[in-house]
N, C-alpha and C positions, 0 to 999 in steps of 0.2 A: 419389771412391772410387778411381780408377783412379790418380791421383797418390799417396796413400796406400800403394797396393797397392806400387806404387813405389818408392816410399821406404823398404821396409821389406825388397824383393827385391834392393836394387841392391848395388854394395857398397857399402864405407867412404867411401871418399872423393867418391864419388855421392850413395850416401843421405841422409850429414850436411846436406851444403847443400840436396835436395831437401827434405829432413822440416820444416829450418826455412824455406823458400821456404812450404812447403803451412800451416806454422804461423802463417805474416804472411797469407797470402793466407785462410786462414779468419778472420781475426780482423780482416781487411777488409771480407768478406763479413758477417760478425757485427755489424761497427759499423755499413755501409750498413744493415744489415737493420733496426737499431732505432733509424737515422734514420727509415728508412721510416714504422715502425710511432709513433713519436712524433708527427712529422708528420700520420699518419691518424686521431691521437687526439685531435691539437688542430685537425684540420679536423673530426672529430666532434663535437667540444665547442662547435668554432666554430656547426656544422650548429644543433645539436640548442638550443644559446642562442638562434639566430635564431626556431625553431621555436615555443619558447619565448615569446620575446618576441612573435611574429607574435599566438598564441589570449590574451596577455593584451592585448594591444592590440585584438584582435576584442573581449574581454568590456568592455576599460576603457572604452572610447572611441566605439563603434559598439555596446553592449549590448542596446537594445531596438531595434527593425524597427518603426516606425510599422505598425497593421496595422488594417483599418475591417473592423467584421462587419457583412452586410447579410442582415436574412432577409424574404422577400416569401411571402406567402399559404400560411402554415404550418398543416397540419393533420393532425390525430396523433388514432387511434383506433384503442382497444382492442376486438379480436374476444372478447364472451363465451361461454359455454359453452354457450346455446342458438341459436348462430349469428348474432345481434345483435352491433352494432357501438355502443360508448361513446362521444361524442365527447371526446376532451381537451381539444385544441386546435382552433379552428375561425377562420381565416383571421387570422391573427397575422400583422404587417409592423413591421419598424422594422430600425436603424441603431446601433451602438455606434462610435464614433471615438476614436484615439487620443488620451490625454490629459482622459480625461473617466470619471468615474464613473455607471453603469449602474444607477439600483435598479429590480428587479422587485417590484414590491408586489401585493395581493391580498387578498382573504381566502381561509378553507381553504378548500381543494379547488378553489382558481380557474385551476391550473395553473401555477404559477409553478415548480415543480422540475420538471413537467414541458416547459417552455421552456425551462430553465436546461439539463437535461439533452440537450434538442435542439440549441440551439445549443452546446454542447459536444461533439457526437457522439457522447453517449454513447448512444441509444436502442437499446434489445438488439435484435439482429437474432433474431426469431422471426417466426412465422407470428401471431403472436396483435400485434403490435405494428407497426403500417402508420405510416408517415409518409411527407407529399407536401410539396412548394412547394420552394422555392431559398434556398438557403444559400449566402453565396460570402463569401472573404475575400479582398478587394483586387482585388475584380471575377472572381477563379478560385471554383471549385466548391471549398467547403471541404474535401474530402476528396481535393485536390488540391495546396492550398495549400502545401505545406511548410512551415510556419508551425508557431513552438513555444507549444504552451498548457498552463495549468495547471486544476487545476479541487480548490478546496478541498470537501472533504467536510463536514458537518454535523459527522457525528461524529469525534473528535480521538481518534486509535487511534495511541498509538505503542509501541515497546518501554520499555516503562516504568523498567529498571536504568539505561537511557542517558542521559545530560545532556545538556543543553540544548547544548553545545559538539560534544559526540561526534554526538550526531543529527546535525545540522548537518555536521559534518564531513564523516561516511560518507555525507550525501546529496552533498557536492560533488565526494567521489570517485570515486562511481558514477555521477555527470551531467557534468561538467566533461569539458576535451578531456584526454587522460590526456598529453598531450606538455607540461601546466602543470609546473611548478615548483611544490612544496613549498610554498616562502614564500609566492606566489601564491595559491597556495589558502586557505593559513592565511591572507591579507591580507582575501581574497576571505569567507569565513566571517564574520571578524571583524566588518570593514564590515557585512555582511547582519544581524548581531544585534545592530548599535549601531542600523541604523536601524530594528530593528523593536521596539527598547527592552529586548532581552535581553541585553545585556551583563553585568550583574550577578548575572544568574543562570545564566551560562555552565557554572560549576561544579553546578548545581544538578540530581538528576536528576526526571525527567520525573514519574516516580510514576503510583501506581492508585490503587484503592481499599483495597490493603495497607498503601501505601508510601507514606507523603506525599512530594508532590514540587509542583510548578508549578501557581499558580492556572487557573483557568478561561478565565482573559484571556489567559493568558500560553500554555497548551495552543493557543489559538486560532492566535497571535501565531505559536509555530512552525508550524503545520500551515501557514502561509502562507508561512513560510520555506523551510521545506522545499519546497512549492511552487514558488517562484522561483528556486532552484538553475536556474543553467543561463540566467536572464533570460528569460523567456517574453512576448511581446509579449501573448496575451492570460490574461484571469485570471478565473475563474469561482468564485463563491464561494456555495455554498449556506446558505441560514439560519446568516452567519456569528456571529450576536447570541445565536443560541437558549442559553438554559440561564447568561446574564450575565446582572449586575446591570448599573443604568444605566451606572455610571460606566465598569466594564468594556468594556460594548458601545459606548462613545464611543469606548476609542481604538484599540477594533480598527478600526472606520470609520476613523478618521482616519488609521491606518495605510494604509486601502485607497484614502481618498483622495490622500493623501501618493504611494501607488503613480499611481496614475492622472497626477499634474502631474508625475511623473517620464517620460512617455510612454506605459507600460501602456494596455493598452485593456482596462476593468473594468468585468464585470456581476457584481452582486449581489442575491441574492433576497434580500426583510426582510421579516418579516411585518407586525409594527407597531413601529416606529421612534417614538423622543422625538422633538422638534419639533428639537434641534439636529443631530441624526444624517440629518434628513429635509433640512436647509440642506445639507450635504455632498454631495448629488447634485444632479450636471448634466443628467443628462435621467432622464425619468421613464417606465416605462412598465406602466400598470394592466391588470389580467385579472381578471376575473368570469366564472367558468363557461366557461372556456378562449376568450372572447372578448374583444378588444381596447377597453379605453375609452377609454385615452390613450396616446399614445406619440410623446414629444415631449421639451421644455427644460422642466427640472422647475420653474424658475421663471415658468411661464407655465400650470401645469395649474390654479392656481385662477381666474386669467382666462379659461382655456376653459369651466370649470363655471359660471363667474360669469355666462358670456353666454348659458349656457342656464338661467340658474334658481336656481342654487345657489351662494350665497354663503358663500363661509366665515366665521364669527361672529370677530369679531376678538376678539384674543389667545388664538385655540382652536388645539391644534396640528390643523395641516394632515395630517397622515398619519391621526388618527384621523378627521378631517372626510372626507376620501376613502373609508377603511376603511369607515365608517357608510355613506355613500352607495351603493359599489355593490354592499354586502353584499344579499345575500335573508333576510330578517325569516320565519323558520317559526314566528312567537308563534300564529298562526291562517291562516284561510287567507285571509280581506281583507288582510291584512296581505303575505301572502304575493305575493297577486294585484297587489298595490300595488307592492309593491319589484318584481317581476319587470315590472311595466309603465316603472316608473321606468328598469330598468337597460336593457330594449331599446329606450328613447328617446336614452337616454346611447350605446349601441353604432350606433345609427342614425346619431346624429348626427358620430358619429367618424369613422364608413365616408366618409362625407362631404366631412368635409376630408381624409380617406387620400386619394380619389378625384380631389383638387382641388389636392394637392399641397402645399397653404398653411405646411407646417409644412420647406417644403426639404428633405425625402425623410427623414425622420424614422419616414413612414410606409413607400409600397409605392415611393417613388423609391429608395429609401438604397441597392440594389444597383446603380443605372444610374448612381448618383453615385463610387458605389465601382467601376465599373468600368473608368476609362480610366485608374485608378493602374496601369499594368503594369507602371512600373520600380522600383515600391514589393514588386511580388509577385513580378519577377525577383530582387531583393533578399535579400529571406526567404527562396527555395528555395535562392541560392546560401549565406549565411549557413548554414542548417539542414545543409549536405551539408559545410562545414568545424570537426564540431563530433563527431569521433570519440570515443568513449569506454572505458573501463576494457574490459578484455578479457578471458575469460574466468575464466583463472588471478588476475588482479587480483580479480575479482570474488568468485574462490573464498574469495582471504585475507580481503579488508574483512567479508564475510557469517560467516568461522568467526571471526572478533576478535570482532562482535558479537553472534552466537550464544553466543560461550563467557561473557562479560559478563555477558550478560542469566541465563544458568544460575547462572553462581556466584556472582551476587551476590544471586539471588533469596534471600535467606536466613531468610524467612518459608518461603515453600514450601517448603527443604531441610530446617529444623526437622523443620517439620510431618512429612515423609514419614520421614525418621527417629525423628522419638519415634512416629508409627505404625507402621512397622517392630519398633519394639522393643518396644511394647507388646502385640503380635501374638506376637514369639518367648516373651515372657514367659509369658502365659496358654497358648499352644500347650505351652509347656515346664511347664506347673502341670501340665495337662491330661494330657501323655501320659510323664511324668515318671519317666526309667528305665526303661523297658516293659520287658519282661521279654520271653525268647524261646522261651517255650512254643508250643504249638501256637494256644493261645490269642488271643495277641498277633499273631495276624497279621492279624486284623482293626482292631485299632488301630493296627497299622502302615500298610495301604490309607489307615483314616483321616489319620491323621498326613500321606500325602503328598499324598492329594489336598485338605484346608484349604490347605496350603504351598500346593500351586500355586495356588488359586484366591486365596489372599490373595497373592500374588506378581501373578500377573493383574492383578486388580482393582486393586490400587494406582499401576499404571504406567496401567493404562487409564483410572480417573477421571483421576488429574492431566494426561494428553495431551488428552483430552474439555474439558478445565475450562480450556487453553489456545491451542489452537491454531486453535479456528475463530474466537478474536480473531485472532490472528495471521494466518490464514490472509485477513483482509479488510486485512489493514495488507500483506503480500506484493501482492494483488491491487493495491490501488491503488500502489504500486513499480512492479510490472512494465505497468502500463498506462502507466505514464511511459518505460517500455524500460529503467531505469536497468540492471537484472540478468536474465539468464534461469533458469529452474526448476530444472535441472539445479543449475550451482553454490550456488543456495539447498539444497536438498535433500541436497546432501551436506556443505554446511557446518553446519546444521539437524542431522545424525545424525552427523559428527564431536564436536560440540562435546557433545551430548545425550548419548550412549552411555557413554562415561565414566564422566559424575556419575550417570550413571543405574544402572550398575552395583555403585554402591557401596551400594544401599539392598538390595536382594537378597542381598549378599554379608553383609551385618550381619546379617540375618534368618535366613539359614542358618549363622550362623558360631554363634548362640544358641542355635538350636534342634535343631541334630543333636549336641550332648555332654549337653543338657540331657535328650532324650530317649533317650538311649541306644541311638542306633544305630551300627549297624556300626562301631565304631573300629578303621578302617583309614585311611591317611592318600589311596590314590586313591581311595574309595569316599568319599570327603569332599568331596577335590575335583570328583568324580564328580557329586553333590548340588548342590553353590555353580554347577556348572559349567550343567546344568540348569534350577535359579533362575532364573541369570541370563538365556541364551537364552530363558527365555519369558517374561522381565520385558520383553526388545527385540521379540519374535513380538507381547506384548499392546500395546505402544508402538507397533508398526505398524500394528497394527489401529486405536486410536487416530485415527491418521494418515490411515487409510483412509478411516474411518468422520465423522472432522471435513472431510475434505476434500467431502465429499457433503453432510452436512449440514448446512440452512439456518439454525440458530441453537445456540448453546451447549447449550441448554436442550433442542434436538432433538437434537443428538449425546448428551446423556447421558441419553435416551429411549433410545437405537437401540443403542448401543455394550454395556451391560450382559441385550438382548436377542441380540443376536449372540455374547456372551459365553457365553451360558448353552446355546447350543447345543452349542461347543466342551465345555463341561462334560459335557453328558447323554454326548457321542459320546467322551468321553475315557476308556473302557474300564472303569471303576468301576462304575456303575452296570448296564449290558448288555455280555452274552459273546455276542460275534458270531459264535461257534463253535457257542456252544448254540442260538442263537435260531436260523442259519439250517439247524441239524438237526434244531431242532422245527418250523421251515418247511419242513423239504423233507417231515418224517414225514410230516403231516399232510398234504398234498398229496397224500402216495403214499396213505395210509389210505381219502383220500376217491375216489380214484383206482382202488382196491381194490375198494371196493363199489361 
């Protein structure tokens, strides 16, 4: 500046050579400067590739963390309501190892999702639900472990507009380290849906019961894809068979054994498996009335029954051989008294070898075997702490891309809520057709506005009722993965919503205020639409409220149209708060009086 200042004050024959001295000398300064800044972009570029290259080499090549689950003398009871205690589980011990498939067998009620859920961590922390004994993985307390797990659900809930490709996707974006590469991820996806046999239906979307989309197999097939985003050493799968045909439920097992000889460490509850799906598991472990029968190498459980008694009839399948055995027969009560003598000889005799060790910690050793891995559990903690993710704003876009998806494409639901819109303004507009502006009409005017709002109401509140407390169980198990936090669902959830949800209100009143003859004025219209709208979004949030609390579809749209109806009594149509509380106070005073 000061040489400028210069060059501008001096004279002639000063300033000239000055201005052009200050004009090379800026224009030296300006070339350094975008060496500089060039240089800082290709040492960026340099950075940010190594970076890069560093998280897919952690996924490619180092993916799964060998990881051993040990649980020793597990016992889990529910407090009932007259102060008595259920037992569930009642001294449960065994071992999962990497590289080996898990099946938990039983019949109902023997506790097998009840284990599955313990060794998962998922047991709810209440006062009504106690659980005791030791949990450790790789010899750490598993609530220590830093160790990534998955745990597939029964039920296969997803956003059903989305494809088989697109789910998949948006799970890798919201689990993956966010410093990946593009191609990376797209590589990373790809491979996951070839080897879980959805390639070809990449394109395909996922479907309800509106909307055809992917078999039952093939629902499953992702729910475990999704799952494995991210590589998770262990993998927990509930009743993954339930609700397939044979051929189905083979190759989702074989898909989970297929996991398992990749490393995985997998347990799976089954209730009664075909004879080929029962060959696919490595170790076996049986429960009967939350107590332990076997819990060992699944190719050795019919020799352990054999030596007490119980032979398997050859060519009978082995899983239902077992099922019959330590079932309880309630045909009578000899019967009853029979099988419960038979199955506490069976649980006797296991304690036994638990006690004896014979099965190499299968039993109550598997945590003392599992516990001198330390560099296997220093491993996994370091792994788990180099594996950052999507960050807020990221997680805002991917969640309003698939919100807006899922809305516009529903195009059964938007039918539907438009031709009932219109068929509402129609009969409203037969109904109150031209009213006239007598003194008369002003009680068909009251009427007129208050059906508009409650058929405004009611329309945005069943359809939120009718979807979001599925949805609200498919968000739950997301965020119990940490993929996103509430926040950014929630506002990507009422951006994308609010919109399309506007446009059915605005149809309903654009019908039924020229058809009925009111006010034609153009703000006193907009006034109306403006109105509509705002308590199409007020009854939307109630919705929202109201699904968020409640425990089933079926009870939200119990709850939802009784809370409705109070807004209605108190929404000034029916009682003058003016009158009633100066026939209140009258009457107070009269009685007051005398």
């Amino acid at each position: 500046m000061l040489l400028g200042a210069l060059a501008i004050v001096a004279p002639t024959h000063i300033g000239i050579p000055t201005a052009l001295a200050v004009t090379g000398l800026r224009a030296a300064l300006g070339a350094a400067k975008r060496r500089r800044q060039r240089k800082a972009a290709q040492l960026k570029s340099e950075s940010t590739a190594k970076l890069e290259a560093k998280y897919e080499e952690l996924l490619a090549e180092d993916a799964i963390d060998p990881v051993t689950l040990s649980w020793t003398d597990l016992h889990c009871s529910l407090k009932l309501k007259d102060g008595t205690s259920k037992p569930i589980l009642r001294g449960v011990s065994g071992v999962a190892r990497p590289g080996r498939l898990v099946g938990l067998m039983g019949p109902s009620g023997s506790g097998k999702t009840s284990l599955l859920t313990a060794l998962a961590g998922r047991v709810p922390a209440n006062s009504k639900m106690e659980l005791t004994g030791s949990l450790t993985v790789n010899g750490r307390p598993a609530a220590e472990a830093g160790h990534r797990q998955a745990f597939v659900q029964q039920e296969d809930l997803f956003f059903s507009m989305l494809t088989v490709e697109e789910t998949l996707s948006l799970a890798a974006e919201l689990r993956l380290p966010r410093e990946m590469s593009p191609d990376a991820r797209a590589a990373y996806v790809a491979q996951l849906a070839g080897m879980l046999g959805l390639s070809k239906a990449g394109d395909t979307r996922v479907g309800d019961e509106k909307n055809r989309g992917l078999s039952g197999g093939e629902k499953k097939r992702l729910s475990i894809g999704c799952e494995l985003v991210g590589s998770p050493s262990l993998i927990f799968c509930d009743e993954p068979t339930t609700g397939l045909d044979s051929f189905q439920a083979e190759k989702v097992m074989a898909t989970l054994s297929s996991l398992a000889r990749s490393g995985h460490t997998v347990v799976a509850s089954v209730h009664q498996p075909r004879s080929s799906i029962f060959a696919m598991f490595d170790d076996l472990v049986l429960l009967s009335e939350g107590q332990p029968v076997y819990s060992g190498p699944a190719d050795k459980a019919l020799d352990h029954f054999a030596s007490l008694g119980h032979v398997c009839p050859e060519h009978y399948n082995p899983a239902e051989f077992l099922a019959d055995l330590i079932s309880i027969d309630f045909a009578n009560k000899d019967a009853e008294a029979e099988s419960r003598a038979r199955l506490e000889r069976l649980v006797t005799a296991w304690r036994a070898i638990e006690q004896s060790g014979a099965y190499g910690g299968n039993g109550g050793n598997g945590g003392a075997a599992a516990g001198g891995d330390a560099a296997a559990a220093e491993g996994v903690m370091r792994r788990a702490a180099l594996l950052p993710r999507a960050g807020p704003v990221r997680q805002l876009s991917l969640l309003l891309s698939r919100s807006w998806r899922q809305v516009t494409r529903d195009k059964a639901t938007n039918v539907a809520r438009a031709m009932s819109n219109l068929s509402s303004a129609l009969v409203f507009g037969a109904i109150f057709f031209r009213m006239k502006r007598g003194q008369s009409s002003i009680q068909d005017r009251m009427g007129l506005l208050q059906v508009a709002a409650i058929n405004t109401a009611m329309s945005s509140l069943v359809k939120t009722l009718n979807i979001f407390p599925r949805e609200r169980t498919i968000v739950a198990r997301e965020r119990a993965r940490q993929s996103y936090g509430i926040l950014p669902y929630l506002s990507a959830k009422l951006a994308a919503e609010l919109p399309v949800g506007a446009l059915f209100p605005l149809l309903f009143g654009a019908l039924v205020y020229p058809a009925c003859g009111l006010h034609p004025s153009l703000p006193r219209f907009a006034k109306f639409l403006g109105i509509l709208t705002l308590e199409s979004f007020t009854s939307q949030a109630l919705g929202l409220a109201v699904g968020s609390v409640a425990p089933t579809t079926e009870a939200a749209m119990a709850i939802g149209p009784a809370v409705m109806l109070v807004w209605i009594v108190f929404g000034g149509y029916y009682v003058n708060a003016g009158e009633y509380g100066e026939l209140h106070w009258a009457r107070g005073g009269g009685e007051r009086g005398t």
